[in-house]
N, C-alpha and C positions, 0 to 999 in steps of 0.2 A: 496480520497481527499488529496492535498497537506499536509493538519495537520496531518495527519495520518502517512503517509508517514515524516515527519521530526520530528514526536513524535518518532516513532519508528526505527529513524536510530542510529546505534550505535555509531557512529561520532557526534554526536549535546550530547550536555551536559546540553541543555534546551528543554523545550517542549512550544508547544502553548497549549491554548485553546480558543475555536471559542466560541459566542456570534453570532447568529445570528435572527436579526428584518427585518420587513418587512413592510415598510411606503406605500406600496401598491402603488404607485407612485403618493401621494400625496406630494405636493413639501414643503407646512408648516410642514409635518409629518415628516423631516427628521431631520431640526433643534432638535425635540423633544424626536426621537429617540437616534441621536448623544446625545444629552444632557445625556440621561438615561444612554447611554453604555459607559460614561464619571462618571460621578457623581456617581450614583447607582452602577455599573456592575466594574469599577476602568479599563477601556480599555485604552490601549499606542498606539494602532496602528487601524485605521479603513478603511476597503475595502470594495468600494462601491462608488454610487452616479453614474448613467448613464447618468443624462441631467445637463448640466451648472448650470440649476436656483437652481436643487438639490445640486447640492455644492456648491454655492455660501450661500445656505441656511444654510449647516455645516461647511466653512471655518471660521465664527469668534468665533465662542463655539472652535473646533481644535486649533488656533490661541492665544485664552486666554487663553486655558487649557495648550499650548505645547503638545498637541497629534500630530498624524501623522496620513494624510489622504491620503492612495493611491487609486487613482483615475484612474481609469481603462480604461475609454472610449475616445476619440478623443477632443481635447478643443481646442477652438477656438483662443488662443494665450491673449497676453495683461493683461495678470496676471501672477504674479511669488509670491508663498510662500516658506518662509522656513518649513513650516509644510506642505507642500505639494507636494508627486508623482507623476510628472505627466505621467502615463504609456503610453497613447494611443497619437497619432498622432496631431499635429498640423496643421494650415495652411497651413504652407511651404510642410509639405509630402501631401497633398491630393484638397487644395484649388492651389497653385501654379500650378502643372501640368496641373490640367482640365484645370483653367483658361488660360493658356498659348495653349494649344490642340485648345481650343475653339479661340483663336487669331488667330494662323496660320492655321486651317482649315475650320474655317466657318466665323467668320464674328470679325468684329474692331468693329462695333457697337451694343452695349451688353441691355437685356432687361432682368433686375436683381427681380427674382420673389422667394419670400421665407416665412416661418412661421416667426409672430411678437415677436422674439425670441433671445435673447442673441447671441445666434450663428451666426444668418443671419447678426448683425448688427454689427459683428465683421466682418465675411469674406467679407459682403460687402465690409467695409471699405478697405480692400486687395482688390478686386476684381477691387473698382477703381480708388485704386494708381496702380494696372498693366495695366489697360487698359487704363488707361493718360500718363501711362510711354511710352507705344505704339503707342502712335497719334489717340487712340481710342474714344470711347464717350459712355455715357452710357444713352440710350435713356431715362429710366424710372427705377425706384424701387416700386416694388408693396411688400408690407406685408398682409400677409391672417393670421387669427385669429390661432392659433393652432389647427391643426388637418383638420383644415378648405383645400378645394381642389376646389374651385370655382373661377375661372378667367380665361381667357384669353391672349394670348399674340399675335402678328400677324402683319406681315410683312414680305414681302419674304427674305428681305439680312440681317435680324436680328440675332445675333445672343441671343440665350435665355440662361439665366444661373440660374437655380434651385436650393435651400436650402428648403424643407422642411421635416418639423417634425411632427410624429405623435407619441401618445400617444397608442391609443388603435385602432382606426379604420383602418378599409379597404379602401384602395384607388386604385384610378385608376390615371394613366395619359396618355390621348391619345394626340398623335403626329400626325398632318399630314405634317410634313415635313419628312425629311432624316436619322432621329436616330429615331429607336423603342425602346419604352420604356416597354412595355407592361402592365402587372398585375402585382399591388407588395401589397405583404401580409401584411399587420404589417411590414411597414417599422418604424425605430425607425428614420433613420435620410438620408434623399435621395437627392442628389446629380444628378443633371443633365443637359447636355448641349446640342442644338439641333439648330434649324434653321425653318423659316418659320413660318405656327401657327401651336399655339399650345396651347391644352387647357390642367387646371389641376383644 
């Protein structure tokens, strides 16, 4: 483990110690944990929080307290704290590319299909200043429940642009147009462009 490793180099003249909860991915459970390992436990530094709504859940307890929250996972842009790291990827590294791949080789006119979820309603909003920037259009936005994988999209010069999130279930998305998707296990956050229909 990292702590291990920087406890026991001879170079560091400090040591950590780890505190570790487990909110079970409940998104109320994390405000309550942060709190504990704030108040109770006396923590400066917290790592952790995988989905948006769970840090958005600990960023005002961090925020009042002046703790620091590194934040590990991919966020969707549009927020900036000083009590906050944002480690993982933004928009620009992983919504820009697809979305621009999906311009130049399948289709200008975009069928925006995602979880009813922070993320989706961030990148959308990129999704369709890129594709107005491009003389593009965006036929339709469908939001599905979280976790939820039931709808359709369909039209042959469409092109389809995917955000969803899942929690715990198994999903499927079959494709019958030009990009295989296949089987995906416990996806935490899936990403995908295609053409044709296509069901999820």
């Amino acid at each position: 483990m990292a702590i291990d490793e920087i406890n026991n180099h001879p170079d560091f003249d400090f040591s950590f110690t780890g505190h570790v909860r487990d909110p079970r991915g409940v998104i109320t459970e994390y405000h309550t944990v942060c709190d504990d390992l704030i108040r109770n436990t006396g923590v400066e530094h917290i790592i952790g929080c995988y989905t948006s709504a769970s840090r958005k859940q600990v960023l005002p307890i961090v925020e009042r307290t002046d703790r620091l929250l590194w934040y590990p996972a991919r966020y969707e842009g549009f927020e900036c704290s000083d009590n906050v790291i944002y480690v993982g990827a933004s928009p620009n590294h992983n919504v820009l590319p697809l979305v621009r791949y999906m311009l130049d080789n399948i289709s200008r006119h975009v069928f925006c299909v995602g979880s009813n979820y922070v993320w989706t309603w961030e990148t959308n909003r990129v999704t369709r200043e890129l594709v107005t920037a491009a003389q593009g259009s965006i036929l339709a936005e469908r939001l599905l429940e979280l976790g939820g994988m039931d709808g359709e999209a369909q039209g042959p010069e469409e092109g389809v642009f995917g955000r969803l999130h899942e929690s715990e279930e198994v999903g499927k998305v079959h494709d019958a147009g030009h990009v295989g998707i296949g089987e995906l296990h416990r996806p935490r956050q899936l990403e995908f462009v295609g053409h044709g229909r296509r069901r999820f």
